[in-house]
C-alpha positions in Angstrom: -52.0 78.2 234.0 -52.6 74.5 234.4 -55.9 72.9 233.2 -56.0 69.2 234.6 -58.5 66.4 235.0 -55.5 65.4 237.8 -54.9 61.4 236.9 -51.2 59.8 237.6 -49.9 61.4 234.4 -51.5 65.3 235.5 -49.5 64.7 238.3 -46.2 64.7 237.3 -46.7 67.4 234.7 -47.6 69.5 237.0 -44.9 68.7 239.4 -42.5 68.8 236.8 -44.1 72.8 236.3 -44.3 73.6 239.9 -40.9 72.4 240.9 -39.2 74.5 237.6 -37.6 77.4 239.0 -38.7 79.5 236.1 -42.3 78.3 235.8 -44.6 80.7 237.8 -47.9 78.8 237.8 -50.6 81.2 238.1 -53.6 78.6 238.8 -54.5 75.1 238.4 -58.2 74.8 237.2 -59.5 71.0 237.2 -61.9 69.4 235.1 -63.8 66.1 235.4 -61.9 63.6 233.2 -59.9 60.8 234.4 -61.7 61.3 237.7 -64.7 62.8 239.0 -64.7 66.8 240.0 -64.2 65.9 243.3 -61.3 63.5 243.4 -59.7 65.8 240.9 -59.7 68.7 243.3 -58.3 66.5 246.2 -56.0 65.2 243.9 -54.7 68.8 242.4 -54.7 70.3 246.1 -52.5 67.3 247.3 -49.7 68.3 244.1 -49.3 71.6 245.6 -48.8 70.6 249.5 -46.7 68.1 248.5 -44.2 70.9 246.1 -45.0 73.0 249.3 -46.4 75.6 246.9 -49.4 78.0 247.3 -51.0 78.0 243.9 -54.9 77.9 244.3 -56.7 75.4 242.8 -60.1 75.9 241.5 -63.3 73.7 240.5 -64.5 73.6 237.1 -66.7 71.7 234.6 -67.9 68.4 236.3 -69.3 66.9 233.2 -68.6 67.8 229.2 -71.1 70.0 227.7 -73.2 67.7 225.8 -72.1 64.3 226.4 -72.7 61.9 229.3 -68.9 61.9 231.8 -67.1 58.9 231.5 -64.0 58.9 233.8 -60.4 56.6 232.8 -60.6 55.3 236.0 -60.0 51.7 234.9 -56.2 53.1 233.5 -55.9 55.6 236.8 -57.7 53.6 239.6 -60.7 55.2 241.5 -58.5 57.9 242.6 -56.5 58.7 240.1 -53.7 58.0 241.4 -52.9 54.1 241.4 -55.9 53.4 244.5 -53.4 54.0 247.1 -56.3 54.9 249.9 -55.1 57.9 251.7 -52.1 58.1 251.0 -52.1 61.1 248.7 -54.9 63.3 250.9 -54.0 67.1 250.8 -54.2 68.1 254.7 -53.8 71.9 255.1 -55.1 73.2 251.9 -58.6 74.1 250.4 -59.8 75.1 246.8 -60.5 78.3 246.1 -63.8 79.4 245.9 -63.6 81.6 242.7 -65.0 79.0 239.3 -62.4 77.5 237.1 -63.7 78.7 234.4 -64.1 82.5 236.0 -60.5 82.0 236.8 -59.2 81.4 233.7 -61.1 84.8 232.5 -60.1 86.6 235.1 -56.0 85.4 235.1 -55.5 85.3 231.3 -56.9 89.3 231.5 -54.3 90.0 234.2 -51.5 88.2 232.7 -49.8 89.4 229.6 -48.3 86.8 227.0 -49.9 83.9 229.6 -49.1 80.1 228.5 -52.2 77.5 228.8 -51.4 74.0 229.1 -54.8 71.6 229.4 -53.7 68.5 230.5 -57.8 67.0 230.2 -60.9 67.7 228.3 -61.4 71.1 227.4 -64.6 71.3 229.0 -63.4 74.9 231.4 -61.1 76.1 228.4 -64.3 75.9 225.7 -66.5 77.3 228.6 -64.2 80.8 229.2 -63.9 81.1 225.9 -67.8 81.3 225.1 -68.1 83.5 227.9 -65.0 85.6 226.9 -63.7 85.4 223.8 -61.8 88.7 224.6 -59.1 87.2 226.6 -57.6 84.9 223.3 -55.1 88.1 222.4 -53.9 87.7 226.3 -52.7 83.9 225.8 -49.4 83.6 224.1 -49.5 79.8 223.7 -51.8 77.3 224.6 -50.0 74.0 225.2 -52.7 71.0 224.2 -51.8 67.5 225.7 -54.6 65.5 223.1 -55.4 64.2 219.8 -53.6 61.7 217.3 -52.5 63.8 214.6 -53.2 61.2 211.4 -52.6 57.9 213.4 -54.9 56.1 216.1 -56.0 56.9 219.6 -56.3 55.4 222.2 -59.5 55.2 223.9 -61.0 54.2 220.2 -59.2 53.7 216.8 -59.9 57.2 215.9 -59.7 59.0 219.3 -57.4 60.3 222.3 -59.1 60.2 225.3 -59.2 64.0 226.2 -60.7 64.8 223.1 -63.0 61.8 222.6 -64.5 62.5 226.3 -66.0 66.3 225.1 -65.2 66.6 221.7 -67.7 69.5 221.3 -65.1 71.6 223.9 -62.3 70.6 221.8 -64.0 71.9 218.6 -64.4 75.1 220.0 -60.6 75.2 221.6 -59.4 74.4 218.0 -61.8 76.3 215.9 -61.1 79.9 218.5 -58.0 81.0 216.6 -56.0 79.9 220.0 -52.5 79.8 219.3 -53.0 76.2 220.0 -49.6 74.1 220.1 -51.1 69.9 220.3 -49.1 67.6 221.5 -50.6 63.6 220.5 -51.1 61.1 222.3 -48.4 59.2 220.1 -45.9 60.8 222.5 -46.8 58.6 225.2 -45.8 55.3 223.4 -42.3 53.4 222.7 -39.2 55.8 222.8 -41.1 58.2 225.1 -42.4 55.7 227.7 -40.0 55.4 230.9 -38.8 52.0 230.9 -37.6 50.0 233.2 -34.5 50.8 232.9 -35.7 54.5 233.3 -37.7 53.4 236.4 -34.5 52.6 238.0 -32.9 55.8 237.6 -35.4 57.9 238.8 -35.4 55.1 242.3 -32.1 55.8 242.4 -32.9 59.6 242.4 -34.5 58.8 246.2 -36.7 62.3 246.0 -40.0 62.5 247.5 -41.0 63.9 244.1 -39.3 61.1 242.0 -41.2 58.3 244.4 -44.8 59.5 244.0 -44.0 59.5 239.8 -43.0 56.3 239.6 -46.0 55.1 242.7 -48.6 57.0 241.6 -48.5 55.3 237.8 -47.7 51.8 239.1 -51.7 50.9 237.9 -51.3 53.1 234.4 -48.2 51.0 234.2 -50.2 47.5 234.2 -53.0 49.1 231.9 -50.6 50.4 229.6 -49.2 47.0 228.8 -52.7 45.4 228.8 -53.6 48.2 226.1 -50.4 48.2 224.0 -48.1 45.5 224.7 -45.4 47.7 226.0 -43.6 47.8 229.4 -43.3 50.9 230.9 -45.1 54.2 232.4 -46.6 56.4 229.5 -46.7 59.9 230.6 -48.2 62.0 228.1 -49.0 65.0 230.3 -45.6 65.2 231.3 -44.4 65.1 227.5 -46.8 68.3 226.7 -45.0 69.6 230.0 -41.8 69.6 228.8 -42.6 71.1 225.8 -44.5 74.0 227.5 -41.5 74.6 229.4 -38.9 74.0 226.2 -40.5 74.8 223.1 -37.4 73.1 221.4 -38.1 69.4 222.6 -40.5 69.6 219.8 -37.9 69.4 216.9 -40.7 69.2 214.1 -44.1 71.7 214.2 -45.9 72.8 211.2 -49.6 74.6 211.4 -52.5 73.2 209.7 -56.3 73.4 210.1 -58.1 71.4 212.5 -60.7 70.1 213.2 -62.8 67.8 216.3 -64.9 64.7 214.7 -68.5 65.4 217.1 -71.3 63.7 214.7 -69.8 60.4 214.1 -69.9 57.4 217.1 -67.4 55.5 215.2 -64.5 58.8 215.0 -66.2 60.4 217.3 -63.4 62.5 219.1 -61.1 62.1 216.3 -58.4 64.8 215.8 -58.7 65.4 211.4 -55.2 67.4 210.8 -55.3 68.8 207.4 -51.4 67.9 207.1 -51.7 68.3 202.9 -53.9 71.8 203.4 -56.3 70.5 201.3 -58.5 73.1 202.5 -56.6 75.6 200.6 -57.5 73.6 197.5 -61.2 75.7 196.2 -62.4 72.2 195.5 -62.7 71.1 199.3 -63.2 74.6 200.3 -66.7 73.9 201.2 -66.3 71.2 203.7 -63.4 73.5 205.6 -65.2 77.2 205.3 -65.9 77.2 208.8 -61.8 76.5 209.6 -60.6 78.6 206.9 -62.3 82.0 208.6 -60.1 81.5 211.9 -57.4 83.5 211.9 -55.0 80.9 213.9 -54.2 77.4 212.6 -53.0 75.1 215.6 -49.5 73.9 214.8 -49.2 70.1 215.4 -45.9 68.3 216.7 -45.0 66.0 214.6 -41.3 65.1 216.2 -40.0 65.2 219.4 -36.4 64.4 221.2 -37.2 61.4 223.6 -33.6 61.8 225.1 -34.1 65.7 226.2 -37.3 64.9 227.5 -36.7 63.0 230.1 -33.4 64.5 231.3 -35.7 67.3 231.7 -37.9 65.2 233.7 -35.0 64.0 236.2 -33.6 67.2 236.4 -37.0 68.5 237.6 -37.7 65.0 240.2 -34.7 65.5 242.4 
């Protein structure tokens, strides 16, 4: 199941998961982040036509759960993907009518060992959750593209985007004892951002898939540089992707408590990874109590093999 607020860098995640031939995608729930509901939804609908797959798509969470929306669209354009008009309009298929967060409920009950990956805020994860706590034993992993673990973000100093947008639904993802797997936002800078060179390859590859990658993050390419420097399409999303497909792209994971900055406006959003385990110290016991009754700690990646990630992303663009 595929949890998406459906910006340039959703999109080839989930293409990358619809066009595996061992990935059965059950759903694709959307969330407002780097777009509104709505353009979301058109956007999610318009990945499956274009795989020429039938997953059904549902509406969640238009807004986070306490804080006022604020989309990415400056990074993503208005649509999400680049401002290309109509270009990417889905024009056979509809969203299902069931709610995301319902759907979540209802597929993780009816799915044994099921794999989460949440490409946005956690607003429809933190929402089923509340409403069913039961269904945690049904998820085997839950695959979190978000956070910084102990360096900056990148929508603040402190804060990765998906998190800093609802922090409140993130503490409750990473306080639920979730076998929560986060993947940080420092994946999506130097080695693992396509380069040019990289660009040119995946031309070459002349898909219909591989062209709508590299089009639909032409605009995230320009705010990308303007934000770090760097020349090239950052693709977080499709980083957590591969390692929800291949566990073993991630060659260094360790579990630690942690937990979702919500009080402060200067780290608000910020990911704190306990990376010592302080908490285990009785000193600092009382700021951690909370944490240290969960019975899951999330395990953080802390390493991950540029090179096999992106073979895995041409092998699954051609």
């Amino acid at each position: 199941m595929i949890d998406t607020d459906a910006g340039s860098d959703d999109a080839v995640a989930i293409l990358m998961a619809l066009r595996h031939p061992e990935v059965d995608v059950r759903a694709i729930t959307v969330v407002a982040g780097n777009v509104p509901l709505p353009q979301g939804l058109v956007n999610s609908l318009y990945f499956t036509e274009l795989c020429e797959t039938h997953v059904p798509v549902y509406a969640g969470a238009d807004r986070p759960l306490l804080r006022e929306y604020v989309s990415a669209d400056w990074f993503h354009g208005a649509d999400g993907l680049g401002d290309w008009g109509d270009r990417y309009k889905p024009q056979r298929t509809q969203p299902s009518d069931l709610h995301a967060v319902d759907a979540i409920i209802e597929t993780a009950r009816s799915t044994p060992d099921l794999i989460i990956v949440t490409l946005g805020p956690l607003t429809n994860l933190a929402l089923a959750l509340s409403k069913a706590p039961d269904i945690i034993p049904f998820v085997s992993r839950c695959i979190v593209m978000g956070g910084a673990a102990c360096t900056n973000g990148n929508v603040t100093p402190a804060a990765e985007y998906n998190i800093w947008c609802d922090p409140e639904a993130a503490r409750i993802v990473f306080r639920s004892g979730l076998p929560v797997e986060m993947v940080g936002w420092e994946f999506s800078i130097g080695e693992f951002v396509l380069s040019l060179e990289d660009i040119e390859f995946l031309r070459k590859i002349d898909t219909p898939y591989a062209d709508f990658a590299i089009d639909c993050n032409i605009k995230g390419m320009r705010g990308y540089e303007i934000q770090t420097g760097e020349i090239g399409i950052s693709l977080p999303d499709g980083v957590a992707m591969a390692v929800a497909i291949d566990p073993t792209i991630c060659k260094s994971a360790s579990q630690h408590y942690v937990d979702v900055e919500c009080d402060s406006e200067l780290t608000r959003g910020m990911t704190v990874v306990d990376k010592l385990n302080l908490a285990d110290d009785e000193r600092n016991a009382p700021v951690w109590r909370e944490l240290l009754a969960i019975p899951n700690k999330p395990s953080i990646c802390w390493a991950l093999d540029a090179a096999r990630w992106k073979d895995l992303l041409y092998q699954l663009l051609r």
